[in-house]
C-alpha positions in Angstrom: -23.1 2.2 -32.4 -25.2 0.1 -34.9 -27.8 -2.9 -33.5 -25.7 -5.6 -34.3 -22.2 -3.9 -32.8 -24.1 -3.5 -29.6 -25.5 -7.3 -29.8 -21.7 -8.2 -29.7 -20.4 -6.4 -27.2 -23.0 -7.4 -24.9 -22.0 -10.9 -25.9 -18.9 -10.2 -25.3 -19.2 -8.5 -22.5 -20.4 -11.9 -20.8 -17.7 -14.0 -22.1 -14.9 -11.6 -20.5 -16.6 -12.0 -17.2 -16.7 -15.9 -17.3 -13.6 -15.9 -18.8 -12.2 -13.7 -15.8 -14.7 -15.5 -13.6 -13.2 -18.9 -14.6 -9.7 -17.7 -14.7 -10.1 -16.0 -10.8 -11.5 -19.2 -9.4 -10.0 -22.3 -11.1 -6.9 -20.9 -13.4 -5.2 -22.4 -16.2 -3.2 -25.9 -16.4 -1.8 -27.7 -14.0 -0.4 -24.9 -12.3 -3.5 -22.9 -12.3 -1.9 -19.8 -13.7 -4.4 -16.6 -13.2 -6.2 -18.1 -10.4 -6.8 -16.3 -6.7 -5.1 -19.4 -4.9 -1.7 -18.8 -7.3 -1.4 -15.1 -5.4 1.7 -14.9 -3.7 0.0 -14.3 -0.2 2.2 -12.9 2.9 3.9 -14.5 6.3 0.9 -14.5 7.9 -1.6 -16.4 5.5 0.7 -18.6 3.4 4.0 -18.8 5.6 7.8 -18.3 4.8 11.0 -18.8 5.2 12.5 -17.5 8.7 16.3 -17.0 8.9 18.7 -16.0 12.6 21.9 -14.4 12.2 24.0 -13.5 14.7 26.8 -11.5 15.1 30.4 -12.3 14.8 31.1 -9.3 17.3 30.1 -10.7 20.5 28.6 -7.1 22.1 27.7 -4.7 18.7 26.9 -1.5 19.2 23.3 -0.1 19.1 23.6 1.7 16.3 25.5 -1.0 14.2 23.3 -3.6 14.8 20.5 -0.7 13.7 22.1 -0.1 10.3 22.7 -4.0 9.7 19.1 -3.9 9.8 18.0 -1.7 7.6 20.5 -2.3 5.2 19.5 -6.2 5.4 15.2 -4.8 5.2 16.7 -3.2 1.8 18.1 -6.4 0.5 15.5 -9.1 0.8 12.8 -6.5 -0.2 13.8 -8.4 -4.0 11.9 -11.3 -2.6 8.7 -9.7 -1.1 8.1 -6.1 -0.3 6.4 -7.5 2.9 9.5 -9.5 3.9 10.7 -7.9 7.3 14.1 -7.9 9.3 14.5 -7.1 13.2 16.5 -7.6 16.0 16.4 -10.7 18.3 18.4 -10.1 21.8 21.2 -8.2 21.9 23.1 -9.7 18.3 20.7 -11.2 16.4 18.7 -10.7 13.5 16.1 -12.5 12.1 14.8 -12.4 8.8 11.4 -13.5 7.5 10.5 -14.1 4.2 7.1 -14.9 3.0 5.7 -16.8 0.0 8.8 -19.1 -0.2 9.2 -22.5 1.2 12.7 -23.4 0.8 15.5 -21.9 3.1 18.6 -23.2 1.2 17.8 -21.4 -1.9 17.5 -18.4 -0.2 20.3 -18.9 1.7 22.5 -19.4 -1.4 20.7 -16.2 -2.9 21.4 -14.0 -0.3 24.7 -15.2 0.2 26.6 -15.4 3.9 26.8 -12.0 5.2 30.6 -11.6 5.8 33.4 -8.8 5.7 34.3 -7.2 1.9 36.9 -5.7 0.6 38.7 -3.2 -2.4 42.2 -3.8 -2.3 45.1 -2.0 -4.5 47.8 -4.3 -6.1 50.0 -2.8 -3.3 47.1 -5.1 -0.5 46.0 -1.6 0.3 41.8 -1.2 1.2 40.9 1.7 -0.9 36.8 0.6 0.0 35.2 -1.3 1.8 31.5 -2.9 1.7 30.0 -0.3 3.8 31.2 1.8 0.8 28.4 0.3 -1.7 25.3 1.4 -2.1 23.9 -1.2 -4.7 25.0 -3.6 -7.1 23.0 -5.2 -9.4 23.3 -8.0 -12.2 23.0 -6.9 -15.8 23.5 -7.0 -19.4 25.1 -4.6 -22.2 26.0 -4.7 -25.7 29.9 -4.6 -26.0 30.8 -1.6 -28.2 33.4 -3.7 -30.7 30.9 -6.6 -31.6 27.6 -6.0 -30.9 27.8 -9.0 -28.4 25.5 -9.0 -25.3 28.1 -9.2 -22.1 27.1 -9.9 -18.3 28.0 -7.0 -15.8 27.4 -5.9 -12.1 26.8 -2.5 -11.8 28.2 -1.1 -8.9 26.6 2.3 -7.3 29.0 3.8 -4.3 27.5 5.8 -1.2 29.0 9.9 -1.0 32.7 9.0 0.5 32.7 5.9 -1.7 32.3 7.3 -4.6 35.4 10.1 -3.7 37.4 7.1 -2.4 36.7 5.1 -5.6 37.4 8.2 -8.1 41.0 8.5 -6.4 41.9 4.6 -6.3 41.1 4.0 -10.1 43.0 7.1 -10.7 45.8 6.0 -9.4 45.7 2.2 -10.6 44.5 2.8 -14.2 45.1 -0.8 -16.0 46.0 -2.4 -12.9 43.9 -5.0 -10.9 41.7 -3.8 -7.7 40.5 -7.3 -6.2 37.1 -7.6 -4.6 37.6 -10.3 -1.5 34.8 -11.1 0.5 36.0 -12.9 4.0 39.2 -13.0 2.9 38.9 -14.8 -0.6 39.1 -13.2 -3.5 36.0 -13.2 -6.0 36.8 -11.0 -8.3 40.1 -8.8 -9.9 38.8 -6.1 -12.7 41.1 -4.3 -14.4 40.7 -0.2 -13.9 40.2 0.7 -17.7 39.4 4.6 -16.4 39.5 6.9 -13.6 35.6 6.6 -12.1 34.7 9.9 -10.4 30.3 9.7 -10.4 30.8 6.6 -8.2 29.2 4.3 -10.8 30.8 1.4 -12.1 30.6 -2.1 -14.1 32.4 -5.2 -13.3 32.5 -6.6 -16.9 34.1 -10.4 -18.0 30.8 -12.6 -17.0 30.3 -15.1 -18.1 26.4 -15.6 -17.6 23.8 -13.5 -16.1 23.9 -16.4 -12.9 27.6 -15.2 -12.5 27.2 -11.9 -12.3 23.8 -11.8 -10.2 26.6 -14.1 -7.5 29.1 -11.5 -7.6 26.6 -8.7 -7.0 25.0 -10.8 -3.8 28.4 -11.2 -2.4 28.7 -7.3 -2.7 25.5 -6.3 -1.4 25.7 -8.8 1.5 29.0 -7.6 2.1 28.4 -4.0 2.4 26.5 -4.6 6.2 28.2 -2.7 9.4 28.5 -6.1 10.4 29.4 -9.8 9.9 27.0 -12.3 10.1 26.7 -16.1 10.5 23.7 -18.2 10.4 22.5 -19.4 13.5 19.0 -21.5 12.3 16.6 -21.2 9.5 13.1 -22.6 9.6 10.3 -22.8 7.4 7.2 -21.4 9.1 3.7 -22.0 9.0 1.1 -18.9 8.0 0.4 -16.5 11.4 -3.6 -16.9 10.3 -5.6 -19.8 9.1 -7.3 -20.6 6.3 -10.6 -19.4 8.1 -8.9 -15.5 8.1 -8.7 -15.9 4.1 -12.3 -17.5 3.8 -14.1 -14.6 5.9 -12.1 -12.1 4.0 -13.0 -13.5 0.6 -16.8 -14.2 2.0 -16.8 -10.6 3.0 -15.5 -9.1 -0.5 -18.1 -11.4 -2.2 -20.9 -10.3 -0.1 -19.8 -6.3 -0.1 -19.1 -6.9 -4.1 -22.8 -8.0 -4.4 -24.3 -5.4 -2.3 -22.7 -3.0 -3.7 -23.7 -4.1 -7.1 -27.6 -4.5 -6.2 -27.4 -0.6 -4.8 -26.2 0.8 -8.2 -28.7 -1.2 -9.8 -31.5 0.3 -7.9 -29.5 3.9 -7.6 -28.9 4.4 -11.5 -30.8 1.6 -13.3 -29.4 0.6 -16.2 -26.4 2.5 -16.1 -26.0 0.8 -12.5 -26.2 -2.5 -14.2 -23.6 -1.7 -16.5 -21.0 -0.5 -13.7 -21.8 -3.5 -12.3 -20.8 -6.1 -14.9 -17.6 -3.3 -15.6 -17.0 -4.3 -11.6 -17.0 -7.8 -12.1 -14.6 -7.5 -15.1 -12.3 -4.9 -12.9 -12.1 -7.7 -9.5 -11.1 -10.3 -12.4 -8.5 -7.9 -14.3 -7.1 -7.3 -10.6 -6.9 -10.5 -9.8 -5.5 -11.8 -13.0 -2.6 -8.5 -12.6 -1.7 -9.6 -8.9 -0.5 -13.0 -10.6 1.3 -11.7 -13.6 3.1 -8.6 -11.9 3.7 -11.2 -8.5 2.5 -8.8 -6.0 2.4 -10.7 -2.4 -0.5 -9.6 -0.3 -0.8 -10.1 3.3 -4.1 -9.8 5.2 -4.1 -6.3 5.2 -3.2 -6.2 1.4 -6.5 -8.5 0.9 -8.4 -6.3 2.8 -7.0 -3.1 0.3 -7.9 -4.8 -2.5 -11.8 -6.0 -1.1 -11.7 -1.9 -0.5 -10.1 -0.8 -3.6 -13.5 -2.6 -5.4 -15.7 -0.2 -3.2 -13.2 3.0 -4.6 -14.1 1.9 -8.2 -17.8 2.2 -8.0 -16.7 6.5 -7.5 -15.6 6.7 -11.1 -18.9 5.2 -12.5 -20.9 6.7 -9.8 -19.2 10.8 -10.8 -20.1 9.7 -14.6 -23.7 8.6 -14.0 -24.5 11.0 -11.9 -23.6 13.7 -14.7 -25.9 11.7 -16.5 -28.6 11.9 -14.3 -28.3 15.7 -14.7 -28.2 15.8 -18.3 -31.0 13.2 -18.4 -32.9 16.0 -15.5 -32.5 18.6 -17.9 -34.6 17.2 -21.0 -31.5 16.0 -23.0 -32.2 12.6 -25.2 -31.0 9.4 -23.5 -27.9 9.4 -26.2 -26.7 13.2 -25.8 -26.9 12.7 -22.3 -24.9 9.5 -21.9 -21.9 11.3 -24.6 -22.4 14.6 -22.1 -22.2 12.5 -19.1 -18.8 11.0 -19.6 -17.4 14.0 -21.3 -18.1 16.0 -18.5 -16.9 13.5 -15.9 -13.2 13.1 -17.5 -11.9 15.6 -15.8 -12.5 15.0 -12.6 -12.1 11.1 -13.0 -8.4 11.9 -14.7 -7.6 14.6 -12.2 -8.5 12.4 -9.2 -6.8 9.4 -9.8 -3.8 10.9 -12.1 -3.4 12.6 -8.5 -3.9 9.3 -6.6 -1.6 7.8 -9.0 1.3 10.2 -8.0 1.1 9.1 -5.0 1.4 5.6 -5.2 4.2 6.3 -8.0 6.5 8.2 -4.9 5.4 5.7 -2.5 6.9 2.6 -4.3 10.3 4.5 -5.5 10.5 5.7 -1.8 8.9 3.7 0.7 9.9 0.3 1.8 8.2 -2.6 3.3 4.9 -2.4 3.4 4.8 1.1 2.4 6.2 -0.4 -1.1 3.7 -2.9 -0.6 0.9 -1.0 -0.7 1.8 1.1 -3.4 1.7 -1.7 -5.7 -1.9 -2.5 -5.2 -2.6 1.3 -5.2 -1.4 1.8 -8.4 -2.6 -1.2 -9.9 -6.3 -0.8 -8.6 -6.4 3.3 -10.0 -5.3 2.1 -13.7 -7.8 -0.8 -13.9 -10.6 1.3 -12.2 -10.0 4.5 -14.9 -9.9 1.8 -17.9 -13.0 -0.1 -16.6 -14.9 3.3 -16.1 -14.0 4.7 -19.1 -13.5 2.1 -21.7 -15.7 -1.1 -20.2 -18.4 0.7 -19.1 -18.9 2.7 -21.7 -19.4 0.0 -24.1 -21.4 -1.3 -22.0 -24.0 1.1 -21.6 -23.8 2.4 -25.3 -24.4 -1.4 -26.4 -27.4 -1.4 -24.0 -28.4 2.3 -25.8 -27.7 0.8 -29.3 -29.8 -2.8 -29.0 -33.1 -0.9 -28.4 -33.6 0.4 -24.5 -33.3 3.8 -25.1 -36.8 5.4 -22.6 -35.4 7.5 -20.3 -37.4 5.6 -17.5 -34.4 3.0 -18.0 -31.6 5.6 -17.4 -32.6 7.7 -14.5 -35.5 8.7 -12.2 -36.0 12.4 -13.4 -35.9 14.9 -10.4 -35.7 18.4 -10.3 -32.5 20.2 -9.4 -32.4 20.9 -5.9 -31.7 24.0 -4.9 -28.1 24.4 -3.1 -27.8 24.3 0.2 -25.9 27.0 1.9 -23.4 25.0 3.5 -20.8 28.3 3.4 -22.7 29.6 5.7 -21.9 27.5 8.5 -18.4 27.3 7.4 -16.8 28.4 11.1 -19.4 25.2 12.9 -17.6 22.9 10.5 -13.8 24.3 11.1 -14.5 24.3 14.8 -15.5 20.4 14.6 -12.8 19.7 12.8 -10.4 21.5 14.8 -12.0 20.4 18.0 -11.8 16.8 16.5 -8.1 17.0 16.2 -7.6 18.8 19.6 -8.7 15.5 21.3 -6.6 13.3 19.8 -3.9 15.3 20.7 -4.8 16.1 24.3 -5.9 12.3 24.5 -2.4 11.2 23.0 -0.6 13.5 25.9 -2.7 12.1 28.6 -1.9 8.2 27.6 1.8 9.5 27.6 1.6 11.4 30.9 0.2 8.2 32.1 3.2 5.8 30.5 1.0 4.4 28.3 2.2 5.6 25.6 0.8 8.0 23.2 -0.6 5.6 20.7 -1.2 2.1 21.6 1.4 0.8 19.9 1.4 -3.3 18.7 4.9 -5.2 18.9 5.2 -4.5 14.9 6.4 -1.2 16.1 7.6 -1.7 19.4 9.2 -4.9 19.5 8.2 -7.7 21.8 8.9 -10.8 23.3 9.3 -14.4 21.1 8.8 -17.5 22.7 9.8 -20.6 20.5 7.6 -23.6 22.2 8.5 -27.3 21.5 4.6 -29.0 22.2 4.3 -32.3 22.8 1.8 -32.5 19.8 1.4 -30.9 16.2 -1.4 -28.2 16.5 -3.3 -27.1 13.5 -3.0 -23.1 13.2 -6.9 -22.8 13.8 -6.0 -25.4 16.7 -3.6 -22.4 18.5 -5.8 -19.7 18.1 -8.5 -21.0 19.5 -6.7 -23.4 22.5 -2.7 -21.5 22.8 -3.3 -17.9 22.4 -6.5 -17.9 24.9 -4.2 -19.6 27.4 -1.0 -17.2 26.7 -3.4 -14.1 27.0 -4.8 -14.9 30.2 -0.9 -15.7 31.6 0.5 -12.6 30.3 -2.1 -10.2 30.2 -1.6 -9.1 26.6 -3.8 -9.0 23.4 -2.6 -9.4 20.1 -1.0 -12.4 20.1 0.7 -13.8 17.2 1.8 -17.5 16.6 3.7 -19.2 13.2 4.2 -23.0 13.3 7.6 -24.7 12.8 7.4 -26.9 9.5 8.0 -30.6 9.9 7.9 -30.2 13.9 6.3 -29.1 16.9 7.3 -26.1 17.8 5.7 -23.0 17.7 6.8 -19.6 17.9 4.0 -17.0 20.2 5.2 -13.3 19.4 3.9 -11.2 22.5 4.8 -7.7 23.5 7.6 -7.4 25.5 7.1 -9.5 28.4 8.7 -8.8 32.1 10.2 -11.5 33.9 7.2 -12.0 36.1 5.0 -12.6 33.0 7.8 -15.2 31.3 7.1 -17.4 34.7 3.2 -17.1 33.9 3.8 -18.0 30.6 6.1 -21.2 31.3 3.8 -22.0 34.2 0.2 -21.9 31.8 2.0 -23.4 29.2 3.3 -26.6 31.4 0.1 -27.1 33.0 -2.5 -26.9 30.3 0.1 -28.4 27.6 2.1 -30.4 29.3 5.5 -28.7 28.0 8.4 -28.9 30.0 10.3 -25.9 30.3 13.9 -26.8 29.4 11.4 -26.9 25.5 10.5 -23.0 26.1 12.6 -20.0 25.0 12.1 -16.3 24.6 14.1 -13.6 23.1 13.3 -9.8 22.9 12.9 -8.9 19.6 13.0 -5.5 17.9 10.4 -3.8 16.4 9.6 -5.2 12.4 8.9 -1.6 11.4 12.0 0.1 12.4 12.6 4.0 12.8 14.3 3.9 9.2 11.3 2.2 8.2 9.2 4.8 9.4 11.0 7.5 8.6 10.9 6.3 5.1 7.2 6.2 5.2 7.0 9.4 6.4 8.9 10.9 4.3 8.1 9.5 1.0 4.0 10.7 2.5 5.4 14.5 2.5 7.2 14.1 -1.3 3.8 12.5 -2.7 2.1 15.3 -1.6 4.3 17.5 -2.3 3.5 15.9 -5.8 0.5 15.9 -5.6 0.2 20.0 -4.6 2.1 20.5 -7.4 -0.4 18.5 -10.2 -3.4 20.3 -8.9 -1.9 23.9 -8.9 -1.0 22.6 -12.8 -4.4 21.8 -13.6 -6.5 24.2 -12.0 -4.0 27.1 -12.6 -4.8 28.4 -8.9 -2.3 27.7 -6.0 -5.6 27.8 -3.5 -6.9 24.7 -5.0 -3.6 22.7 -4.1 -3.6 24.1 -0.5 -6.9 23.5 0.3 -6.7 19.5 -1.0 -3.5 19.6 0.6 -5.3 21.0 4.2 -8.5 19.1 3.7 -6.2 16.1 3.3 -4.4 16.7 6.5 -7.6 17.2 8.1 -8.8 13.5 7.5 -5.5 12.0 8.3 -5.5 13.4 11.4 -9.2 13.0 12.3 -8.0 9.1 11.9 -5.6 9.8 14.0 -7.5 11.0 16.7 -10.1 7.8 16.8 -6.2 5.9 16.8 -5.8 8.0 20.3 -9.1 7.7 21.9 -10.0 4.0 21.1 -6.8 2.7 21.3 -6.5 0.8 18.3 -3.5 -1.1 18.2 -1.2 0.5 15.9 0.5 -1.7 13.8 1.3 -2.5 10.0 -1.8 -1.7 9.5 -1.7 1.9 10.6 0.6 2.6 7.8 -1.8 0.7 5.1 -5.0 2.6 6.5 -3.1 6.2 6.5 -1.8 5.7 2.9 -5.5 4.4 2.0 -7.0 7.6 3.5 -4.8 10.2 1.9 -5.3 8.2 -1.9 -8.9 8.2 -0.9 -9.4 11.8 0.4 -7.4 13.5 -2.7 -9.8 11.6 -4.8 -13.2 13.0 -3.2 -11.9 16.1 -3.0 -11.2 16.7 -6.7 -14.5 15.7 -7.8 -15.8 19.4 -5.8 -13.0 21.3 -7.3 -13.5 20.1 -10.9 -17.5 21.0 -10.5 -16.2 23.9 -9.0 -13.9 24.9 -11.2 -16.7 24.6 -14.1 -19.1 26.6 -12.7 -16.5 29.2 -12.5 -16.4 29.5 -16.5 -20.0 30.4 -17.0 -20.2 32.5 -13.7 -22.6 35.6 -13.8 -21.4 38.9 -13.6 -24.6 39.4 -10.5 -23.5 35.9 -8.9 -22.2 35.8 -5.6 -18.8 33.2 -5.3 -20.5 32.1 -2.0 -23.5 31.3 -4.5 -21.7 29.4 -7.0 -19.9 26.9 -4.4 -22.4 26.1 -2.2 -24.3 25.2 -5.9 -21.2 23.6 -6.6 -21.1 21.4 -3.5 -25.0 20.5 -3.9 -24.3 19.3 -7.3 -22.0 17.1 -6.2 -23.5 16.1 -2.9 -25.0 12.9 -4.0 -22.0 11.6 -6.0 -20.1 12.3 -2.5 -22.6 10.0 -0.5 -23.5 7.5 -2.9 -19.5 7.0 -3.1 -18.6 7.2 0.2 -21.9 4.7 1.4 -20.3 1.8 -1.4 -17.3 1.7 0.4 -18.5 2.0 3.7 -20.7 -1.0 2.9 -17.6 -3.1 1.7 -15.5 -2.2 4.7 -18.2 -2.5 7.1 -18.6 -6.1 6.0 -14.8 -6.7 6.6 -15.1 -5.5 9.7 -18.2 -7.5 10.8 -16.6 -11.1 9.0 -13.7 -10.4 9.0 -10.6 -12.0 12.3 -9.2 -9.5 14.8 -6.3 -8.2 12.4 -8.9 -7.4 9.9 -11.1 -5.2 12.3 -7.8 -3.5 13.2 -8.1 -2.7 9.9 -11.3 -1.6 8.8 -12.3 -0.3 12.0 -10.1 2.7 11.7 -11.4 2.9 7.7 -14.5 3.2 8.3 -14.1 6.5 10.6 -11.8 7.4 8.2 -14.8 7.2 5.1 -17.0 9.2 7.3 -14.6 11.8 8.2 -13.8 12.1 4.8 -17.3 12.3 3.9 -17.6 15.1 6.0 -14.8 17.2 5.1 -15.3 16.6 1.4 -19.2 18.3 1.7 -18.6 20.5 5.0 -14.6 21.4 4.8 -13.4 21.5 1.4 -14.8 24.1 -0.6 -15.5 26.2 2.4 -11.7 26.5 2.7 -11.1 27.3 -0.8 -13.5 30.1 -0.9 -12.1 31.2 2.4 -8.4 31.5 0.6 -10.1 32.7 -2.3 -11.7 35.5 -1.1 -9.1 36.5 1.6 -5.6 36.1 -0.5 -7.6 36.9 -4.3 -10.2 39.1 -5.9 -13.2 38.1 -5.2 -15.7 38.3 -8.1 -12.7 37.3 -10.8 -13.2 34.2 -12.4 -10.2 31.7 -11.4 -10.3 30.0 -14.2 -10.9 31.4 -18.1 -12.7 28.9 -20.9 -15.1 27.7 -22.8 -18.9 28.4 -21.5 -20.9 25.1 -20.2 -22.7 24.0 -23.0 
């Protein structure tokens, strides 16, 4: 890069970042597109809409109203993947929707859940809605003209489909009507038989019509029939102070973190630093033109995604540092040090990657959620780290600071440690480790406790709706109501959402026995003055429901799967893909056990902090197996395999603390600014960044060479190439 290249790209380097600066913090126009304050932000920092139905069926079964659920979770999961559906008493559900402010609209979206039918010209039902799996608006070319047409695509369930492929067969060009509560909205005419059980409604006339047509379907294809009882506009859970500490916190870890790269790797720490700047402005600027909503929790995985990009700069200047350590010039080393750092920055988040791919085509909720901002921090932390800063640093190199002095403090290479040989201390801890959260977990349970302390989010709870005599400000109830409804019910975790245009207030407790409802009603009349013909409650279900969960779980298990499968591809050795897969485990469930012991309450969050640890674990380990896997083409004939990975693991060992220290430091100062729901959060994280800083130096090689050299030969390279230049 020539002098005068270098001179721009500095320049423009700086203009980016205000540009992104100014873009983050104030926006564009009146509407203030780009900006952090256009985020769509969650139910419980901006507010929503909240919808009750109830039940036509006066006493529905369990396992109805269960399905109806789920079902209902799937459909308004268009709106926000953090929108959540549960039950309220024994036939109702409530719906809450967040980032929208207007009820009606939604209400006219999501059409009036009601009874659907497929009926024959003869009246007979050849389907019915519970028959449906999707149906969605869309738009084709017609074959004839070339003229675009409106459809609904229609995709059945297993027996719908074989019900559907025997009713068009026998009514091909006749009518089958679609009536939904008894009207009809629709009579296509059966061109063909159907037998894959998908299907277009053609004859739109606009894309509005045929998005209607496919809401009444979906709607109508619950267990059961719904009517609306009430629909409120609700206030944010949190105040604005919960955003202001969060955002406080993320500046303040974001500049720490910045200042310790600086003085770690000197000028190459500069230049990850201005790359981090324009990554936190491409992030936010991305959450605004994708529409991602974020709740608290989503914040706080963002604030921590930040600390995950500094390992992609720190695994590149770190190779640098070596090359630099070795008497290569400043330029050769720089071109070395990203060359050699590719393939473990590729590897590590192409695997990351996979997993947030099979978490947002599985999961749901917050699951979904959280893959979103997953995915979207790995692409703009690999294009920062390997486009940005590069430029960055090679402008630096090409406008005249080229001394080593400026690049990295030359040291000699350590000699490695032999951390194999107390491979059976470090399995024991681990194992122990785990062994206590399990013997912890059936203790609580013995005790009826519970094994996990598990928050209403997946438990249910009590909701109390409260008519006040006054308007209270959201900062106003958490710091006068939820003290007082503690102390009267004895429970923590107390969650309260303000009624738009009124006073009442809806406090969201675990389930609360009669006894406690009295306290409640008694506190709330004597410090509040509220009468208590104004207070209700209703048991409600549990927002994350089994389906939920079971979704979570599963779509964990495929992404691994996944994710086993990419490394046995790239390192060409089955043992590398166990060992991540086992070292992975190991960290989850090390979380786990601080879950069990501390009794953390064990809520949304759980699920966000688990998915965070396994993305974050797969990553750190990679970074050992690529070095690993290296050394392994230019191993001596006379070298010892034990040899070559405890080198292995000291060559890495300061990229592995370095990393694992930046986002500690980020989460640590979430979790000392940050409200209640946010230590709930990073709490958890943080143990889990430790634990994984421990397996990824103690744990992880040591079990690859174990399967190495106990299932393999041992002295045989693994894998064949090029030697190390």
């Amino acid at each position: 890069m020539k002098k005068s290249r270098g001179i721009v790209s500095l320049i423009l380097t700086v203009v980016v970042i205000a540009v992104l600066g100014y873009a983050g913090w104030q926006g564009f126009g009146p509407t203030h597109t780009g900006s952090a304050r256009n985020i769509k932000l969650g139910l419980d920092l901006a507010g929503g809409v909240s919808i009750t139905y109830q039940t036509v069926e006066e006493n529905p079964s369990s396992e109805d109203m269960a399905d109806t659920v789920y079902k209902l979770q799937q459909r308004v999961s268009q709106y926000s993947t953090e929108a959540s559906v549960y039950q309220e008493g024994n036939n109702r559900i409530a719906i809450e929707i967040p980032g929208v402010n207007d009820a009606n609209v939604i209400l006219e979206e999501l059409g009036q859940p009601g009874t659907l039918e497929f009926q024959d010209p003869s009246g007979n039902v050849v389907l019915e809605g519970t028959d449906i799996a999707d149906a969605q608006a869309g738009a084709q070319q017609t074959s004839t003209t070339g003229a675009t047409e409106y459809v609904v695509q229609l995709t059945m369930t297993d027996d719908g489909a074989e019900k559907f492929a025997q009713a068009t067969e026998e009514n091909v060009g006749q009518q089958i009507s679609i009536i939904y509560d008894g009207e009809v909205i629709s009579s296509p005419v059966v061109q063909q038989a159907i037998e894959d059980g998908q299907a277009v409604i053609n004859g739109m006339s606009s894309y509005e019509e045929a998005e209607s047509l496919a809401s009444y379907i979906r709607i109508g294809g619950l267990s059961l029939e719904l009517q609306e009882l009430r629909s409120n506009v609700v206030g944010a859970q949190l105040g604005g102070e919960a955003i202001r500490t969060s955002l406080l916190a993320g500046t303040i870890g974001l500049a720490i973190v910045c200042v310790f790269m600086c003085f770690v790797y000197l000028l190459p720490g500069l230049a990850s630093s201005l790359a981090l700047l324009i990554y936190t402005g491409l992030v936010i600027l991305l959450l605004n033109a994708f529409d991602i909503t974020l709740t608290l929790p989503g914040i706080a995985g963002i604030i921590l995604s930040i600390g995950m990009a500094v390992d992609a700069n720190v695994i590149i200047f770190a190779r640098v540092k070596e090359e630099i350590s070795a008497g290569i010039s400043v330029r050769s080393a720089l071109k070395n040090g990203f060359h050699k750092a590719l393939s473990a920055i590729v590897d590590g988040n192409v695997t990351t990657l996979i997993a947030a791919v099979v978490l947002g085509i599985m999961g749901t909720g917050s699951v979904r959620g959280f893959a979103q901002t997953l995915a979207l921090g790995v692409i703009v932390s690999m294009f920062t780290a390997l486009v940005i800063t590069r430029i960055i640093i090679f402008s630096f190199y090409a406008v005249g600071i080229r001394d080593k002095k400026f690049y990295a403090k030359v040291k000699k290479a350590r000699e490695p440690i032999p951390f194999l040989k107390h491979k059976k201390v470090f399995f024991t801890i681990s194992i122990a480790a785990i062994l206590i959260g399990f013997v912890a977990m059936g203790i609580q349970s013995a005790r009826g406790n519970g094994a996990l302390n598990y928050s209403m989010e997946f438990m249910g709870g009590t909701s109390t709706t409260v008519e006040f005599n006054e308007d209270y400000t959201i900062e106003e109830l958490e710091s006068q109501v939820v003290p007082v409804v503690e102390e009267a019910t004895g429970e923590t975790g107390v969650q309260t959402q303000k009624v738009q245009d009124s006073n009442q207030v809806i406090i969201k407790t675990q389930t609360l026995d009669l006894t406690q409802r009295e306290a409640l009603n008694t506190a709330l009349e004597e410090n509040f003055g509220v009468a208590e013909e104004n207070i209700t409650s209703e048991n409600i279900s549990s927002t994350v429901s089994s389906e939920m969960r079971r979704d979570a779980i599963v779509s964990v298990l495929v992404a691994s799967v996944f994710m086993l499968l990419y490394i046995w591809f790239r390192f060409k050795d089955i043992r590398f893909a166990a060992s991540a897969i086992l070292a992975l485990l190991n960290d989850v469930l090390f979380v786990l056990t601080f879950y069990a012991v501390a009794r953390v309450s064990v809520g949304n969050t759980f699920i966000a902090c688990m998915l965070t640890i396994v993305g974050y674990s797969i990553n750190a380990t990679i970074v050992i197996f690529d070095r690993i896997r290296e050394e392994l083409r230019v191993q001596k004939k006379n070298e010892s395999l034990e040899v070559l990975v405890n080198r292995s693991i000291t060559e890495t060992l300061t990229r592995s603390i370095y990393t694992n220290l930046t986002t500690f430091i980020m989460v640590a100062v979430l979790f000392i600014l940050g409200v209640s729901s946010i230590r709930e959060f990073a709490g958890p994280l943080m143990v889990g960044v430790a634990g994984g800083t421990y397996s990824s130096i103690c744990v992880t090689g040591a079990l690859w060479y174990v399967l190495r050299t106990r299932f393999g030969k041992k002295d045989a390279p693994a894998v064949k190439g090029k030697k190390k230049k």
